[in-house]
VOSE-655093 format. One record per residue (C-alpha): z, x, y; residue in three letters. Coordinates in Angstrom, 3 decimals, decimal comma. Last residue first. Layout:
! VOSE-655093
atom z: Z	x: X	y: Y	res: ALA
...
//
This chain:
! VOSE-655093
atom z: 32,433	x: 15,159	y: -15,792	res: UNK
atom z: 33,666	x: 12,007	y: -13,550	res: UNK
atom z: 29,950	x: 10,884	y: -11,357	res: UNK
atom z: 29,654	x: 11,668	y: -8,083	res: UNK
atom z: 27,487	x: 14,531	y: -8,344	res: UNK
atom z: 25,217	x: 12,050	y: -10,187	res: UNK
atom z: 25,992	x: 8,723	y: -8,046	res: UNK
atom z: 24,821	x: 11,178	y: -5,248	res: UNK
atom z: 21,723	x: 12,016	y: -7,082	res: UNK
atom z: 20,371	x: 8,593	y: -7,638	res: UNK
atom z: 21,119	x: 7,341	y: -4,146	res: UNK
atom z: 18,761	x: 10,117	y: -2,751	res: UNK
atom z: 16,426	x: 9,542	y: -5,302	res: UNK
atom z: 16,551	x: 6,100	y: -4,399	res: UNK
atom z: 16,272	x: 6,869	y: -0,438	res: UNK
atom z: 13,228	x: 9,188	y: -1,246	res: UNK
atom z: 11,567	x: 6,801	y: -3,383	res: UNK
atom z: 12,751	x: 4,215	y: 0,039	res: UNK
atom z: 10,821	x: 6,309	y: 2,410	res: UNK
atom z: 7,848	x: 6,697	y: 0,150	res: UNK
atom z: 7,123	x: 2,956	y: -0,284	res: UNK
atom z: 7,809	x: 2,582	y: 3,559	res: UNK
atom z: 4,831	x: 4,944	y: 4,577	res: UNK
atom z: 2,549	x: 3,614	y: 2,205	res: UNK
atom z: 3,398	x: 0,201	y: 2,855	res: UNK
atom z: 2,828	x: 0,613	y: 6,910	res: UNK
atom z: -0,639	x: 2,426	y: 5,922	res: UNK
atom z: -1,832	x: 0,205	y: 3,896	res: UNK
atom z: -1,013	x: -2,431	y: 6,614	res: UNK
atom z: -2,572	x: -0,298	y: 9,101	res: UNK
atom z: -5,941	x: -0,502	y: 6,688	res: UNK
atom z: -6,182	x: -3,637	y: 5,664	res: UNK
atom z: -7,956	x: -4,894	y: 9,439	res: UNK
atom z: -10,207	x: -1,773	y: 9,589	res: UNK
atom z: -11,870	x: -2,955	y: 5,875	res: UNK
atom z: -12,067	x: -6,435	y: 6,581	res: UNK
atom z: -13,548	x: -5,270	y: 9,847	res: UNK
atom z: -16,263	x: -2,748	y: 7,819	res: UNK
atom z: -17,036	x: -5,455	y: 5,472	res: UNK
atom z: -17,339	x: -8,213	y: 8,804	res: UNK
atom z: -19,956	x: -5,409	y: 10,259	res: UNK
atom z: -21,681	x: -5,078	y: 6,770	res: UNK
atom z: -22,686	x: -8,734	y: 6,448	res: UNK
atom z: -23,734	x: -8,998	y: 10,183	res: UNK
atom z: -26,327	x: -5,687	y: 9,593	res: UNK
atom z: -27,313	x: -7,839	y: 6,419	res: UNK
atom z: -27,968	x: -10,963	y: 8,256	res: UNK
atom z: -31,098	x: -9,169	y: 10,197	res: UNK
atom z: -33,258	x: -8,529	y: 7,006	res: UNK
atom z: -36,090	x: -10,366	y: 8,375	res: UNK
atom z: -35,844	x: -8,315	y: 12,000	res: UNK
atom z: -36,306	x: -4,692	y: 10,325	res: UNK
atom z: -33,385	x: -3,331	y: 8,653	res: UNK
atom z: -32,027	x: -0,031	y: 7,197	res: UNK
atom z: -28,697	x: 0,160	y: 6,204	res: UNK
atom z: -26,996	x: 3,708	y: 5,567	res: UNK
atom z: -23,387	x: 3,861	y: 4,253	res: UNK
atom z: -23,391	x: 0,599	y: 2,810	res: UNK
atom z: -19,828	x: -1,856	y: 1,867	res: UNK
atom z: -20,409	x: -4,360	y: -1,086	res: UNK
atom z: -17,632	x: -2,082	y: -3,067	res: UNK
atom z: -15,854	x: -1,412	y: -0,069	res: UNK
atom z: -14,666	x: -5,128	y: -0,104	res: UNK
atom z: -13,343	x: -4,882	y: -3,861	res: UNK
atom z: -11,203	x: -1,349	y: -2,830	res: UNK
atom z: -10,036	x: -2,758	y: 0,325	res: UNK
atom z: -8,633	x: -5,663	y: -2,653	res: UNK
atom z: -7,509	x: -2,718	y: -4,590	res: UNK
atom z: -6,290	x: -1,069	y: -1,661	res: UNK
atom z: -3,774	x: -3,827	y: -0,800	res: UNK
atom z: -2,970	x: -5,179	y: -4,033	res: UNK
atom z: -1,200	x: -1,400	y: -4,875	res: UNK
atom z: 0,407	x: -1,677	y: -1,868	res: UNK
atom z: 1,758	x: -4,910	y: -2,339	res: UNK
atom z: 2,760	x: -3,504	y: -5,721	res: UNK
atom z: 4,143	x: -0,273	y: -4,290	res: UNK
atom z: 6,378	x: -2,744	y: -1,757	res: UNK
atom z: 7,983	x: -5,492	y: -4,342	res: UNK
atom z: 9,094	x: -2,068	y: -6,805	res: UNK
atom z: 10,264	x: -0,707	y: -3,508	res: UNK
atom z: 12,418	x: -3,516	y: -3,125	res: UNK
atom z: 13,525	x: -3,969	y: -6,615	res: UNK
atom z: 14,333	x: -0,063	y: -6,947	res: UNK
atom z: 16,763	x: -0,180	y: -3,639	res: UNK
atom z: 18,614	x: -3,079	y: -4,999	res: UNK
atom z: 18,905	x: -1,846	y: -8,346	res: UNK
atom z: 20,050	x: 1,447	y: -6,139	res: UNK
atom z: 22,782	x: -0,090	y: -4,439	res: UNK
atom z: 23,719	x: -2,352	y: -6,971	res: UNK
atom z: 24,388	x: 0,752	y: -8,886	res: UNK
atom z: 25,965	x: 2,314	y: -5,918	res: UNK
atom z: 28,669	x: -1,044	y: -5,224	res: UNK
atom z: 29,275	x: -0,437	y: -9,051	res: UNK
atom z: 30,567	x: 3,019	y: -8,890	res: UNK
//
């Protein structure tokens, strides 16, 4: 029984470490969106905006596989701890 509790303290620490990556991850896409248009209009003064919102829209496209990576493994190892969790149950003396 003690090799399975480690297992899942284990298992809870590293997706505890993942979701808050995650978490920092589309709060800061979040923070960059914020500044982010969805229609820009510019005549030839206002030219530094249209460079302003193509770095947003990188910063943006650059998160977003990494969001996706976390996302993926944060719900891979819930289902591996609840997984864990109900074998020590059935395997646990009544």
């Amino acid at each position: 029984m003690p090799l399975a509790i480690t297992l899942l303290n284990g298992l809870l620490t590293v997706w505890g470490v993942l979701t808050g990556l995650l978490a920092l991850l589309i709060i800061y896409r979040s923070v960059v969106g914020m500044h982010e248009e969805d229609q820009l209009i510019l005549d030839p003064a206002e030219a530094h905006m249209a460079a302003e919102q193509k770095e947003i829209a990188q910063k943006i496209k650059r998160v977003k596989p990494y969001v996706y990576v976390l996302s993926v493994a944060s719900g891979v190892l819930l289902l591996a701890i609840l997984g864990v969790w109900a074998w020590q149950v059935v395997e646990a003396p009544h």
